[in-house]
C-alpha positions as CSV (number, residue, x, y, z in Angstrom):
1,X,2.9,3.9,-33.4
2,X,4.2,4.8,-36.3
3,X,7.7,6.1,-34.8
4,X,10.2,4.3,-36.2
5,X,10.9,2.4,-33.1
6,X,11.5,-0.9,-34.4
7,X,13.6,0.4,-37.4
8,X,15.7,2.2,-35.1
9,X,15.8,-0.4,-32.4
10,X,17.5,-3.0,-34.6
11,X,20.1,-0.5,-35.6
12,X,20.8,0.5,-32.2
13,X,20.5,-3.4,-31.2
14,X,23.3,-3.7,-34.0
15,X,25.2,-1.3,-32.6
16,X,25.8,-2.5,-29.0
17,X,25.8,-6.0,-29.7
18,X,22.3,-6.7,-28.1
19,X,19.7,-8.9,-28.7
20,X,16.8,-6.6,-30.4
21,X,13.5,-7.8,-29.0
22,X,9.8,-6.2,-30.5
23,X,7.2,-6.6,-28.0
24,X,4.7,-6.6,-31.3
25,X,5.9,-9.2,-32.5
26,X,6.1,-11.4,-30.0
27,X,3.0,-11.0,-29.0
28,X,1.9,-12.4,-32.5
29,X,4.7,-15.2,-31.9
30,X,3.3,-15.9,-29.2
31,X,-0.4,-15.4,-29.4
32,X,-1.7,-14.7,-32.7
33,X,-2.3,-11.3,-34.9
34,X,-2.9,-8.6,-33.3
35,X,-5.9,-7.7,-35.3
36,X,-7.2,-11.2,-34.3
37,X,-6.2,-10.1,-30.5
38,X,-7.9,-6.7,-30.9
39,X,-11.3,-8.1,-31.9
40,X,-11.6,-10.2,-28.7
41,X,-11.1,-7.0,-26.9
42,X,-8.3,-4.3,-25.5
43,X,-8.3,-5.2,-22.2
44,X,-7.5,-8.7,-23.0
45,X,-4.9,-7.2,-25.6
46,X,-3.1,-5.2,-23.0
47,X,-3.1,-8.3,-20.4
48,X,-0.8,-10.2,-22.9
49,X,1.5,-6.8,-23.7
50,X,2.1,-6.2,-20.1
51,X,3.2,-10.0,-19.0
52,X,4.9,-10.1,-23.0
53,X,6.9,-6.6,-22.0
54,X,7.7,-7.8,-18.1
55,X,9.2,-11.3,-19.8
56,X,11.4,-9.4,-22.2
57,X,12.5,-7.3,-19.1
58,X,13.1,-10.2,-17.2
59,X,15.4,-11.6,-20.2
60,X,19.3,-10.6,-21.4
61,X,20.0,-7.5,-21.9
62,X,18.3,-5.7,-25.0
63,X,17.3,-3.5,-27.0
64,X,12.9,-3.0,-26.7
65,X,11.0,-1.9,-28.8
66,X,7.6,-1.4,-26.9
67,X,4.0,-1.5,-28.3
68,X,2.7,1.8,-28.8
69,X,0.3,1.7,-26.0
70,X,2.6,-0.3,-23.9
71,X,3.2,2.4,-21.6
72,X,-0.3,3.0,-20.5
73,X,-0.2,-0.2,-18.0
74,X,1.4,1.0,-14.6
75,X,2.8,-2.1,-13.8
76,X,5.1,-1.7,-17.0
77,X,6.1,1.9,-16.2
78,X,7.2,0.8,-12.9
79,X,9.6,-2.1,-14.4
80,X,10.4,0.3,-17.2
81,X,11.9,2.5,-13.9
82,X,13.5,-0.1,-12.3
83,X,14.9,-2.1,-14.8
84,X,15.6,-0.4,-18.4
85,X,16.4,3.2,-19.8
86,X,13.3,4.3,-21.6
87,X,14.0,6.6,-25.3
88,X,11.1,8.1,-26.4
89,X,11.2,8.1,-30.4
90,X,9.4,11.6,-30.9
91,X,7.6,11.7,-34.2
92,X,4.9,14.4,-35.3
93,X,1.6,13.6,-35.5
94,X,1.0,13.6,-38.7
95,X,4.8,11.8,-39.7
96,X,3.5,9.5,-37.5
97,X,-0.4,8.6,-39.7
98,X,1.3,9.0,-43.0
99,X,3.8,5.9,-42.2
100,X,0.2,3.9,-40.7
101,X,-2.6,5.1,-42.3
102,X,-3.2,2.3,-44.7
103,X,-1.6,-0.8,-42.0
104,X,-4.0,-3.2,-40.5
105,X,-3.3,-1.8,-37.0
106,X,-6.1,-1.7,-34.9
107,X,-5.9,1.8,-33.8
108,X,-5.0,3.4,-37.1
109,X,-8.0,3.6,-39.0
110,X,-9.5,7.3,-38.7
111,X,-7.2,10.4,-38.9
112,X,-9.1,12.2,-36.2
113,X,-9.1,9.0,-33.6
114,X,-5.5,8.9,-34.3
115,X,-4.4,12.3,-33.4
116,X,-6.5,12.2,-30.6
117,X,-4.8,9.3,-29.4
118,X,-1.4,10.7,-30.2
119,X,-2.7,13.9,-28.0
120,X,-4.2,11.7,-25.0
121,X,-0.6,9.6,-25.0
122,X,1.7,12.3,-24.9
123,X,1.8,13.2,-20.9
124,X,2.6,9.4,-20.4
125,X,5.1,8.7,-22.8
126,X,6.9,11.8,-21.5
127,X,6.7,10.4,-18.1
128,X,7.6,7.1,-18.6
129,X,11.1,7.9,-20.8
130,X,14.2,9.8,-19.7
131,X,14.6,11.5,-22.6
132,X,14.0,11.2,-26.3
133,X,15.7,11.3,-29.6
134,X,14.7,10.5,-33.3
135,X,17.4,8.6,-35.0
136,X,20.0,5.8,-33.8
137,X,22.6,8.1,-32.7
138,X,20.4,10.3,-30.6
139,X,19.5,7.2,-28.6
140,X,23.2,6.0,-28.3
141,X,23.9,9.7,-27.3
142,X,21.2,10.0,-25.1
143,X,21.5,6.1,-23.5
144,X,25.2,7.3,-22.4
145,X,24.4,10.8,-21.7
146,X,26.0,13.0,-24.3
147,X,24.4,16.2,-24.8
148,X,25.5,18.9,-28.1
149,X,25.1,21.8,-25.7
150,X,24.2,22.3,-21.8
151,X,20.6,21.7,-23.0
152,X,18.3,22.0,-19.7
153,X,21.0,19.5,-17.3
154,X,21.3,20.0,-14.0
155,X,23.5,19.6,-11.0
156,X,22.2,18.3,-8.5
157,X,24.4,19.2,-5.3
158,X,27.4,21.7,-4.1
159,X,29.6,21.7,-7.1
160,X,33.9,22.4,-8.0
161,X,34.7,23.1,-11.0
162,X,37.9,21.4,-12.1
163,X,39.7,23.8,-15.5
164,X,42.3,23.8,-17.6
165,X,44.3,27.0,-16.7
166,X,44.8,27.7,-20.6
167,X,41.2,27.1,-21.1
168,X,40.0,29.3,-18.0
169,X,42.0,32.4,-20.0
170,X,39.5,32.0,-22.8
171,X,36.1,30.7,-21.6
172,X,34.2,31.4,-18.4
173,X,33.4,28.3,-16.5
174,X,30.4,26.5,-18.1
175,X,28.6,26.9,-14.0
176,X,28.7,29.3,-11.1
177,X,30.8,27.1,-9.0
178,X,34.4,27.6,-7.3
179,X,37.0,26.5,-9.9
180,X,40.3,24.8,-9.6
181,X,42.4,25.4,-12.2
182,X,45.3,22.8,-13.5
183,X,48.1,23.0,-15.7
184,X,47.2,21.7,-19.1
185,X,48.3,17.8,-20.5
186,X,49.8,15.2,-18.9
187,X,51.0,17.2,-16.0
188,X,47.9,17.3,-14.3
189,X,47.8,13.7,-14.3
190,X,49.0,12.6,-11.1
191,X,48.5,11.9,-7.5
192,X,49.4,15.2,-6.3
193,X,47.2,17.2,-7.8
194,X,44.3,14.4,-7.0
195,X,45.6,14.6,-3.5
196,X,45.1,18.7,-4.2
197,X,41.4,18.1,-6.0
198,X,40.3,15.8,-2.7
199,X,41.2,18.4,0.0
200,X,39.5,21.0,-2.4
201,X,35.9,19.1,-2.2
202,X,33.8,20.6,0.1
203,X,30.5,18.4,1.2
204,X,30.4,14.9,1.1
205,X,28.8,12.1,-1.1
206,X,26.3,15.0,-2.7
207,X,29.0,17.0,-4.6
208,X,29.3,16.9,-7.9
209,X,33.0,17.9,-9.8
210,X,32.8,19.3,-13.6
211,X,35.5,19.0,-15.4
212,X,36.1,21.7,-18.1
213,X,38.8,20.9,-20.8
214,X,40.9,18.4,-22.4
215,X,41.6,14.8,-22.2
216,X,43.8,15.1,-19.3
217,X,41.4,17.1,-17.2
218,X,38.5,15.1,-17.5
219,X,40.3,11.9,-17.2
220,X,42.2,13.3,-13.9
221,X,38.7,14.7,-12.6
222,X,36.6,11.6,-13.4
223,X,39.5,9.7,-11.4
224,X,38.8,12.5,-8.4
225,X,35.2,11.7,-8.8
226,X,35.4,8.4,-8.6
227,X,38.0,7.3,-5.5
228,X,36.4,10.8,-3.2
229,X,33.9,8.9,-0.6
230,X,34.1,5.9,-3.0
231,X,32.4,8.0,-5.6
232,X,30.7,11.2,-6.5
233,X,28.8,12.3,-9.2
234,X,30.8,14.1,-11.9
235,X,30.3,16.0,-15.5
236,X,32.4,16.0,-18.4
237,X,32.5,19.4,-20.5
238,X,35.3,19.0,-23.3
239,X,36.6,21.9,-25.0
240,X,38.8,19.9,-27.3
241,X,38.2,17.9,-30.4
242,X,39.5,14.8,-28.9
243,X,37.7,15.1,-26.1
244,X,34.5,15.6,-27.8
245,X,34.8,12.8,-30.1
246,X,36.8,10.1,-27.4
247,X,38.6,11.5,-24.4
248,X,35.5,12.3,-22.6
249,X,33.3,9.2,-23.6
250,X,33.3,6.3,-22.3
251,X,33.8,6.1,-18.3
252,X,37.4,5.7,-18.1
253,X,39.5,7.9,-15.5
254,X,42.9,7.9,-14.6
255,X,46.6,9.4,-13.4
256,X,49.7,8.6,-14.4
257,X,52.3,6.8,-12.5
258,X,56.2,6.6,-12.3
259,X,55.8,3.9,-14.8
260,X,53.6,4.8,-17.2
261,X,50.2,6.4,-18.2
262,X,47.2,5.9,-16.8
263,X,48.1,3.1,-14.8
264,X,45.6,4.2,-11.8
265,X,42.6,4.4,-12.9
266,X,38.4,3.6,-12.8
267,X,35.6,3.3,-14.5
268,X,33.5,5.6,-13.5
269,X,30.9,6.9,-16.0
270,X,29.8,11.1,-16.1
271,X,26.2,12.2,-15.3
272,X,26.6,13.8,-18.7
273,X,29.0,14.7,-21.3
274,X,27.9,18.0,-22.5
275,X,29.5,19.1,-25.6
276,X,29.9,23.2,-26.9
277,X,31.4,22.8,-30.4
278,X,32.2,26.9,-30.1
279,X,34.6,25.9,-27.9
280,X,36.8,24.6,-30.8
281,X,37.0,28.2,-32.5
282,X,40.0,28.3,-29.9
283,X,41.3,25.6,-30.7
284,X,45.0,25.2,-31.4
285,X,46.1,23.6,-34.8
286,X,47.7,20.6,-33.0
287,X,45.0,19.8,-31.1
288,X,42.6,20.1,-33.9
289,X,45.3,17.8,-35.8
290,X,44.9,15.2,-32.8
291,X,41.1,15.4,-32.8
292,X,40.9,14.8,-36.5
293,X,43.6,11.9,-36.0
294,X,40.6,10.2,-33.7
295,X,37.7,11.3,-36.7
296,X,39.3,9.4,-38.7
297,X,40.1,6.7,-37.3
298,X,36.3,6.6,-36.4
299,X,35.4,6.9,-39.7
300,X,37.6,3.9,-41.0
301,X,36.0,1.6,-37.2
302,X,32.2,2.7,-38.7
303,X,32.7,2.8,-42.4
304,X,32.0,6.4,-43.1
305,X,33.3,9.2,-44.7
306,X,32.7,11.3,-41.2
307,X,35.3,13.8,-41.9
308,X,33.7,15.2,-44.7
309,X,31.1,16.5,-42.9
310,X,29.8,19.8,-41.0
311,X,31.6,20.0,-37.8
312,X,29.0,19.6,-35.6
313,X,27.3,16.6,-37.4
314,X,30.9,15.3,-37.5
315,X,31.3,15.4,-33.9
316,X,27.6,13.9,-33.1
317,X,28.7,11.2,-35.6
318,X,31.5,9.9,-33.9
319,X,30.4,10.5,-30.5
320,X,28.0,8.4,-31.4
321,X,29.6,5.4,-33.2
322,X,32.1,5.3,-29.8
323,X,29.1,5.2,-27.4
324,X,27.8,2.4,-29.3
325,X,31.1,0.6,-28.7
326,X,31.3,1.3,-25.2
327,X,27.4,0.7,-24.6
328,X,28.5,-3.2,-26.1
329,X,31.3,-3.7,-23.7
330,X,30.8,-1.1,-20.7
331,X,33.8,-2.2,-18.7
332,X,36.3,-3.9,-21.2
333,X,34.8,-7.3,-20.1
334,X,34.2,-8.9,-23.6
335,X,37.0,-7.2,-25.9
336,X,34.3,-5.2,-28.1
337,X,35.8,-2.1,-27.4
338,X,39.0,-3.3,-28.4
339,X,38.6,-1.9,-32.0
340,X,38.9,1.6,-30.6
341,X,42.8,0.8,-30.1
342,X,43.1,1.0,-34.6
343,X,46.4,2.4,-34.9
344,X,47.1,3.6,-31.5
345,X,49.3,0.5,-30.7
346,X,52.1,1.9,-33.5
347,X,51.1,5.2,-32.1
348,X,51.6,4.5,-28.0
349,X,55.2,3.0,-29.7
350,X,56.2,6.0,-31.9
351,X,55.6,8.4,-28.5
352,X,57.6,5.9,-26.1
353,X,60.2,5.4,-28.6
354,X,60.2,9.5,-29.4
355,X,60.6,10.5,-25.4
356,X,57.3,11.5,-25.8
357,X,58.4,14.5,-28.4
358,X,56.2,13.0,-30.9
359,X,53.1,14.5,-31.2
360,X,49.8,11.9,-29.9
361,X,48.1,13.0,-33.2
362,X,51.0,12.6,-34.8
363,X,50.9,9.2,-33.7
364,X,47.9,8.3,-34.2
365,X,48.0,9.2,-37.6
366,X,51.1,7.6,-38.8
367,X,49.5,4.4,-36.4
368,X,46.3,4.1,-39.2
369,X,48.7,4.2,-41.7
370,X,50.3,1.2,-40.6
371,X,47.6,-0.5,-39.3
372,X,46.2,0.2,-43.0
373,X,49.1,-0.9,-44.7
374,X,49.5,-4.0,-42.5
375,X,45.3,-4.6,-43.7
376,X,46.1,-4.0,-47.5
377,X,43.7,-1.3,-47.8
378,X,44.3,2.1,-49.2
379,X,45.6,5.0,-46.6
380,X,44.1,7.8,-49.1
381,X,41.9,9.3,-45.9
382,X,44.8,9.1,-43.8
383,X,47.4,10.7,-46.3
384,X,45.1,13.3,-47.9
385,X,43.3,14.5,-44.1
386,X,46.2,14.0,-42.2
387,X,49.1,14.1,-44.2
388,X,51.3,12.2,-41.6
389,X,55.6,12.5,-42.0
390,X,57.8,10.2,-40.4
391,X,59.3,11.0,-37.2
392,X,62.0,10.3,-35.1
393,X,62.6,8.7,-32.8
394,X,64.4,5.4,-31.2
395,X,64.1,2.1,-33.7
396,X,64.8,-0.7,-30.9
397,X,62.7,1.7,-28.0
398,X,59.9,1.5,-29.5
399,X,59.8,-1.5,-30.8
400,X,60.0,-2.7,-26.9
401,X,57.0,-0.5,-26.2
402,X,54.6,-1.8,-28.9
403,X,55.7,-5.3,-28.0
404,X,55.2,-4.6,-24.1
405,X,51.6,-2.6,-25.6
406,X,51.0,-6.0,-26.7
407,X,52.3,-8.5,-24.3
408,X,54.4,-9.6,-27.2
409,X,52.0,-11.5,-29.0
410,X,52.0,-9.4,-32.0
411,X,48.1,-8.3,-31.5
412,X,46.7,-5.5,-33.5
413,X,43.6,-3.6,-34.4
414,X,43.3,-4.5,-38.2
415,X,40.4,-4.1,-41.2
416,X,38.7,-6.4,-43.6
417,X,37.4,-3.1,-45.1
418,X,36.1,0.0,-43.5
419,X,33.9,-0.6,-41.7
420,X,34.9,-4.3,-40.1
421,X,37.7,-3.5,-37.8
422,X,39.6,-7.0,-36.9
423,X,41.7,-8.3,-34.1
424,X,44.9,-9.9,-35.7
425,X,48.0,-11.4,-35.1
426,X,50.8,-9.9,-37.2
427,X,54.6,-11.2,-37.2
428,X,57.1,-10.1,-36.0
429,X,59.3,-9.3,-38.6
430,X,56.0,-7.7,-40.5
431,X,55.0,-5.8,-37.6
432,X,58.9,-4.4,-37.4
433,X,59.0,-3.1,-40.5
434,X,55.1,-1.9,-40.4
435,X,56.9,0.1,-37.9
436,X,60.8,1.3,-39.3
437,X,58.7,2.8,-42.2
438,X,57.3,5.7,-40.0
439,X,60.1,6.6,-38.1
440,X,62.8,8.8,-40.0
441,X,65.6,7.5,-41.3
């Protein structure tokens, strides 16, 4: 008690578009104050919390936030196991009696009883959660398994390491494991070199791949990962700023085709993404250029100034704000993670209709400026962090690939303000000349 749990539930709850659900308060929906509850006995208390908790289990999907005793009853530990991932909201002790000490709950009325009770809880609540965090981005993090640093992970069978050969010449492989080195970008994006990584995997189901660079390592790794024996577990370790702030979240994997990018793919979501900001010190300017394209456009999705923070909180941010969006709509089944797309359909055009000589940060970042300009909202973020130029490239070319991006019709990312990203339709003739003004006359 005393955590935060329920303040930081309904964030979270806002977040990923989930009912949020306080077993506390239903119970006193339900059946009374709690106080009132209380004076006819625990026992009889804990009776009602258990069948309240297993009831809320048993509903939608959710965001809970448990009583804090809830966890004591067996029976709810085990359905906690089976059907939910548990965050434990860690608090000190005595955080934890200065936010309670003058509330009417039952168990908070002597300092001493209290910390004692913290004390006797803590081996339980440790055991019942899979990990724990202390604001709502460390339990989006944590509920899609993003880690800042290796922290204390784990593989847990015969593992290949799957590297960027450019990266390999700077960094030691982030585990004792046989590497595979590829050729860095899209290259390494197609069914060759899967066909390669398969052969390579020694074991069977048990082996775990780690993928150690960019976007196009760990999307064609996560691909490997998930087609080898119909799956196998796999880790994502990023070494660029695009892959610590996008690339590498969210469960999609793919190759490239004759046709196009990424058109084989899967979702197919990491054990962990474990993310080493001193990996950036390398970093080269483009690539940082592309991350901060992403950062951004992140910032302009939540509604935050992200970019003018310390790197590492600026990557935590937006890691966080796109597992949020994923955690809503895990498999692109109900169009919430649509919004991510903000600017990229200009930018997937500007590349097509460049030969792909254009830049994709360079994209993106001319992309938010039209999507801004098509919104009616200053582009000051855009123009001051990214500075974006028009480029060149084919007028009618790629116009055909933003209206193939798009179906043809005329569908695009848009804001209200920052912070409440849009799906729009946009004419034609608007959306044409949203799109002459960045390429070079």
């Amino acid at each position: 008690m005393g955590a935060g749990k329920s303040t930081i539930g309904r964030e979270v709850a806002e977040r990923v578009a989930r009912p949020f659900v306080d077993t506390d308060a239903e119970i006193e929906r339900l059946h009374g104050p709690i106080p009132e509850l209380f004076g006819r006995g625990e026992p009889e208390f804990r009776r009602i919390e258990e069948q309240v908790v297993a009831e809320a289990l048993a509903g939608p999907p959710a965001v809970i936030a448990l009583g804090g005793g809830a966890v004591r009853s067996e029976k709810s530990r085990d359905r906690l196991s089976a059907h939910a991932y548990t965050v434990l909201i860690d608090v000190d002790v005595e955080s934890a009696w200065e936010r309670v000490k003058d509330s009417n709950r039952p168990l908070a009325h002597d300092a001493e009883a209290f910390r004692r009770l913290y004390d006797d809880r803590q081996e339980v609540y440790r055991a019942a959660s899979q990990c724990s965090a202390d604001d709502p981005d460390g339990v989006l993090l944590r509920a899609l398994r993003i880690d800042l640093g290796w922290g204390s992970f784990e593989l847990g069978g015969p593992c290949l390491v799957v590297a960027d050969e450019n990266v390999l010449q700077l960094y030691s492989p982030p585990v004792p494991a046989p590497v595979l080195s590829l050729s860095s970008g899209e290259a390494a994006k197609s069914l060759a070199v899967v066909e390669r990584l398969w052969g390579e995997i020694e074991g069977g189901r048990e082996s775990w791949l780690v993928a150690f660079g960019g976007g196009s390592t760990t999307d064609v790794a996560g691909f490997v990962a998930a087609t080898y024996m119909r799956g196998i577990p796999w880790v994502a370790v990023p070494t660029t700023l695009t892959g610590m702030v996008d690339a590498a979240i969210g469960g999609k994997t793919g190759i490239d085709t004759e046709d196009g990018k990424n058109l084989a793919g899967a979702f197919h979501f990491p054990e962990a993404v474990l993310i080493e900001p001193a990996y950036l010190a390398t970093l080269p300017v483009e690539e940082r250029r592309a991350g901060m394209a992403e950062v951004v456009k992140t910032g302009l999705l939540a509604g935050s100034d992200v970019w003018n923070l310390e790197e590492e909180e600026m990557i935590r941010a937006c890691a966080a704000y796109k597992a949020g969006v994923v955690l809503s709509d895990p498999y692109e089944r109900e169009g919430r993670r649509t919004v991510l797309n903000l600017g990229h359909t200009f930018a997937h055009a500007l590349e097509t209709g460049s030969g792909y000589t254009v830049a994709h940060g360079e994209a993106v970042a001319l992309g938010l400026l039209a999507a801004l300009r098509l919104s009616g909202l200053e582009a000051t973020a855009v123009e001051e962090i990214l500075r974006p130029e028009p480029v060149t490239a084919d007028r009618d070319a790629a116009w055909a690939a933003l209206k193939r991006d798009k179906k043809g019709e005329g569908v695009f990312v848009l804001l209200e303000a920052p912070g409440k990203p849009v799906v729009a339709t946009v004419e034609d003739d608007e959306a044409r000349r949203a799109l002459d003004a960045l390429i070079r006359k």
